[in-house]
One Martini backbone bead per residue (centre of mass of N, CA, C, O) as a GRO file, in nm:
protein
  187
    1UNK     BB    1   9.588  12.404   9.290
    2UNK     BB    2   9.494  12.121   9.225
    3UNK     BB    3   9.710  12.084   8.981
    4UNK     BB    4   9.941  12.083   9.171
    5UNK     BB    5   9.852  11.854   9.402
    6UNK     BB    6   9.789  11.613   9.250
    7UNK     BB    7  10.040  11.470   9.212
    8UNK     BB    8  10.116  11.441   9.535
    9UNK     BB    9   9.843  11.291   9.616
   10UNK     BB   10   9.923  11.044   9.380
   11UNK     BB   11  10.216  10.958   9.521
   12UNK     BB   12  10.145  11.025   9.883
   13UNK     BB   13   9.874  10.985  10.001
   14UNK     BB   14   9.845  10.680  10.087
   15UNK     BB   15  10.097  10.712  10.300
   16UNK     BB   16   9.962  10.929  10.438
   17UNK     BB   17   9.728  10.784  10.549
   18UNK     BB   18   9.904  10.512  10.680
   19UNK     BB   19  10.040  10.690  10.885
   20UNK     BB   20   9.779  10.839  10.990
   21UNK     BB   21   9.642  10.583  11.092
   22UNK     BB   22   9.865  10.523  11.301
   23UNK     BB   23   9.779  10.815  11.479
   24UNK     BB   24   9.507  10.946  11.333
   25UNK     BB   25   9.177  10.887  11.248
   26UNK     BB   26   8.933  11.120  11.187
   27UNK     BB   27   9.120  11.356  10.992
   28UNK     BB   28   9.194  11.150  10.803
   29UNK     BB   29   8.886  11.003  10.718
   30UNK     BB   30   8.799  11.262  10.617
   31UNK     BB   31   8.961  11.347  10.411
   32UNK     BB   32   8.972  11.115  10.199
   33UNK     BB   33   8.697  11.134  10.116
   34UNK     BB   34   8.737  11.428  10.005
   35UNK     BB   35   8.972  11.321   9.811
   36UNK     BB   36   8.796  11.128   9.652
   37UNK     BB   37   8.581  11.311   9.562
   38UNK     BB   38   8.792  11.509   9.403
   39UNK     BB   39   8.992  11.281   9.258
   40UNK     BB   40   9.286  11.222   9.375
   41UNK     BB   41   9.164  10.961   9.467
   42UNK     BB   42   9.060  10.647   9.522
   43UNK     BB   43   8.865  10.437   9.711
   44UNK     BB   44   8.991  10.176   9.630
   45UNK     BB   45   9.294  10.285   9.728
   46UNK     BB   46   9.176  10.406  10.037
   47UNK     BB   47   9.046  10.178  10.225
   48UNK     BB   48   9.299   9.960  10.242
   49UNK     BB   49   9.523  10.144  10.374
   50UNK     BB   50   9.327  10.290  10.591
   51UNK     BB   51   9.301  10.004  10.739
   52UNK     BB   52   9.589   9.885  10.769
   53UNK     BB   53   9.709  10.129  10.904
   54UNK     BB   54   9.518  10.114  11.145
   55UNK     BB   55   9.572   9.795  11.240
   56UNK     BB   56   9.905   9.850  11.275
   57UNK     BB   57   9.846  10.069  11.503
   58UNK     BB   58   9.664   9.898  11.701
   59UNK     BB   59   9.884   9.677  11.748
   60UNK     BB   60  10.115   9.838  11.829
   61UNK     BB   61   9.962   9.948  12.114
   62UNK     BB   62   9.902   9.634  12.200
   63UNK     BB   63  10.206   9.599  12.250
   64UNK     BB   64  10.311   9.822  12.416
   65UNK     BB   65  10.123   9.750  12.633
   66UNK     BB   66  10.209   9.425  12.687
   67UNK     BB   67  10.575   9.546  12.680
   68UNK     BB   68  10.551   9.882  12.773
   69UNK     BB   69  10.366  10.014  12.985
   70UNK     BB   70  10.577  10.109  13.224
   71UNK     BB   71  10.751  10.292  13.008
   72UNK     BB   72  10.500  10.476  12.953
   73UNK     BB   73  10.411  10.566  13.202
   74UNK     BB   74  10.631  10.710  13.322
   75UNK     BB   75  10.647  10.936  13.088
   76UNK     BB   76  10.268  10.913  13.070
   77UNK     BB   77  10.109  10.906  13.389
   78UNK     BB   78   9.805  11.025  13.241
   79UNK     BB   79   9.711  10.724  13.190
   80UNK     BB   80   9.665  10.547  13.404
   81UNK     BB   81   9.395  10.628  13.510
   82UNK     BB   82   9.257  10.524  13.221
   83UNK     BB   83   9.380  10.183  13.242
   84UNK     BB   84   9.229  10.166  13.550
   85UNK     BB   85   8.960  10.235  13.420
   86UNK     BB   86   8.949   9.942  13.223
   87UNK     BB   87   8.980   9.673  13.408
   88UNK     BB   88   8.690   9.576  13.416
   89UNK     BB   89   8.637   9.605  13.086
   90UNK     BB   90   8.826   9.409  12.993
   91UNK     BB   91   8.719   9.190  13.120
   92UNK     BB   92   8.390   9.229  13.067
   93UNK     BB   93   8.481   9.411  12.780
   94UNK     BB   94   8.687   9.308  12.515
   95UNK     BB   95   8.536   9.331  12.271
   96UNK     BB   96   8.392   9.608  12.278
   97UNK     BB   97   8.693   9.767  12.299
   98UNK     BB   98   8.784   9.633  12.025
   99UNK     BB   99   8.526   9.720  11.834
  100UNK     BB  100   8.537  10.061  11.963
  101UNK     BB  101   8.814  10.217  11.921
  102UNK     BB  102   8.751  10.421  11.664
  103UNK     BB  103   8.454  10.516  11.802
  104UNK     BB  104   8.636  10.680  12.000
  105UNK     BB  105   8.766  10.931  12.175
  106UNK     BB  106   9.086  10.774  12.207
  107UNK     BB  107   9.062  10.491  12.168
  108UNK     BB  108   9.309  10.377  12.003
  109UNK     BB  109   9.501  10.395  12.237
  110UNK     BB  110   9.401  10.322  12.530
  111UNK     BB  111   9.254  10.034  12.442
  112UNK     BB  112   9.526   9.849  12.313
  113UNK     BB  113   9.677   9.914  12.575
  114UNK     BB  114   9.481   9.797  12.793
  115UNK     BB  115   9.470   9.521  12.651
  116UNK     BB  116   9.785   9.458  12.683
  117UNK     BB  117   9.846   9.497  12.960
  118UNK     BB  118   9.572   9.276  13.074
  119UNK     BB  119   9.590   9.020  12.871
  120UNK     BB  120   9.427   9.025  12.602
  121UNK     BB  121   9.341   8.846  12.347
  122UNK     BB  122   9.463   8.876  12.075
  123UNK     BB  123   9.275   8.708  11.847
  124UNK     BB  124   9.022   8.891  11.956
  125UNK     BB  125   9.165   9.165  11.931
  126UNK     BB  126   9.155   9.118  11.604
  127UNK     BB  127   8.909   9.056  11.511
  128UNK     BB  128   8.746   9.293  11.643
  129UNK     BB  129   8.931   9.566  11.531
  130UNK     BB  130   8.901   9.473  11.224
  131UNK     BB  131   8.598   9.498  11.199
  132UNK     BB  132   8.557   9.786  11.326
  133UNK     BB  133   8.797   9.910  11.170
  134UNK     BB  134   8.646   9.876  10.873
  135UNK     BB  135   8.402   9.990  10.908
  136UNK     BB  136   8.511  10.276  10.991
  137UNK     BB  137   8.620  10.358  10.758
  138UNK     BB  138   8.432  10.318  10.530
  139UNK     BB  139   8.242  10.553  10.677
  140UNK     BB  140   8.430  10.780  10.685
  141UNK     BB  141   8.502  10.826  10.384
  142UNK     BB  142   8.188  10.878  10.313
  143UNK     BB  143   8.184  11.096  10.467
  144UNK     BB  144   8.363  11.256  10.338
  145UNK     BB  145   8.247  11.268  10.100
  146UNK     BB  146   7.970  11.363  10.117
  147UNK     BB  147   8.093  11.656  10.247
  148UNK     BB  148   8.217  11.715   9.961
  149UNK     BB  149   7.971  11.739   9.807
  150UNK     BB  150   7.816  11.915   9.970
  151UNK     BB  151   8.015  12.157   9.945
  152UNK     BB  152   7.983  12.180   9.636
  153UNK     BB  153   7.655  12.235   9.681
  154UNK     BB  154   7.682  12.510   9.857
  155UNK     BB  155   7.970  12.645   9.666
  156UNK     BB  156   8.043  12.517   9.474
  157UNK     BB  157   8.307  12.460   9.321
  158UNK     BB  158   8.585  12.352   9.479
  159UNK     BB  159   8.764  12.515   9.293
  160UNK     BB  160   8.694  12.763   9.395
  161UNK     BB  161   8.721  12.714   9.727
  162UNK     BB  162   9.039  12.619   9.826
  163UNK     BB  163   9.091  12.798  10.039
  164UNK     BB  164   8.849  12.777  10.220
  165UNK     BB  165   8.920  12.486  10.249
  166UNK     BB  166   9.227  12.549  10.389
  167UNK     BB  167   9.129  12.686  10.654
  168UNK     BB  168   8.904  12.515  10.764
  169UNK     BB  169   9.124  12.289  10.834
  170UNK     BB  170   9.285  12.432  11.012
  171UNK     BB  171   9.084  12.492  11.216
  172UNK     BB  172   9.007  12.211  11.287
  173UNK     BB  173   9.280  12.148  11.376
  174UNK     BB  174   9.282  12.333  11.575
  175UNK     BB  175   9.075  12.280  11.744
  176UNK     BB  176   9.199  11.941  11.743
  177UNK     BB  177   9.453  12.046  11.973
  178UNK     BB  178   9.325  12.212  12.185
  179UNK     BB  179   9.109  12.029  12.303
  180UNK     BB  180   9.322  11.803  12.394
  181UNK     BB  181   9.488  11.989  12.533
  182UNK     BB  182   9.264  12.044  12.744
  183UNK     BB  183   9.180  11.762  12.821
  184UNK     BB  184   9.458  11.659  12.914
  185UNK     BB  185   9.471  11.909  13.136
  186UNK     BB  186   9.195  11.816  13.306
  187UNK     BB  187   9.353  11.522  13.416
   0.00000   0.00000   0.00000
């Protein structure tokens, strides 16, 4: 299966991680570490790409807060409460929650809106954001590595347990599906 996989994710791979790191990042960045892990993708040629995403995704959820944030609202407001919660830290920290919204679960989407919404500078917004959040991938994809070797070494050759590993990824990926859905219904 992997030999089928194999040219798919070497012609679409850096693709998906850059448009998947501009709507989620966490179930992202831990696949590339272990796809590149796997040999399917390099990680000098996923590390720029998935930060690149990372940044081009929150700059943009950042102009969104900026200039579009009242019909935001309208749409989708159960975030109200979230972006009026940040009104404070935006002004008294609004450096360190441009620099922790990739490290923190949500922060990616709410933190960059809830910046442009009180019109945090952009400049500072983008400079400490870039800083966080190439860290923050860099993190992510050797965890992801690390991850990927991890199971190879409990379960001997990824190549043999490929079935279990695309359960394990399904099962993971519903547990943070139904989690979000359960959470933000609790909002």
């Amino acid at each position: 299966m992997i030999n089928e996989l194999a040219p798919l994710v070497g012609h679409y791979g850096l693709w998906v991680i850059f448009f998947g790191m501009m709507l989620e990042g966490t179930t992202v960045i831990i696949a590339t570490g272990v796809i590149c892990y796997m040999g399917l993708l390099s990680l000098n040629q996923a590390i720029p790409v998935a930060i690149a995403g990372a940044i081009i995704g929150d700059w943009l959820w950042y102009f969104i807060g900026r200039n579009f944030a009242e019909a935001l609202i309208s749409k989708f407001p159960s975030i109200l409460p979230k972006i009026e919660s940040l009104k404070d830290k935006v002004v008294s920290k609004g450096t360190i929650l441009a620099f922790s919204e990739r490290f923190i679960y949500g922060g990616a989407f709410i933190f960059p809106i809830a910046l442009g919404f009180y019109k945090y500078p952009f400049k500072k917004f983008a400079l400490f954001e870039v800083i966080g959040t190439s860290l923050w991938a860099i993190v992510g994809i050797f965890l992801g590595h690390i991850l990927g070797k991890s199971a190879e070494y409990l379960f001997g050759e990824i190549k043999e347990i490929e079935h279990l590993l695309l359960v394990i990824a399904i099962i993971a990926i519903a547990i943070w599906y139904l989690r979000k859905k359960y959470l933000n219904n609790k909002d």
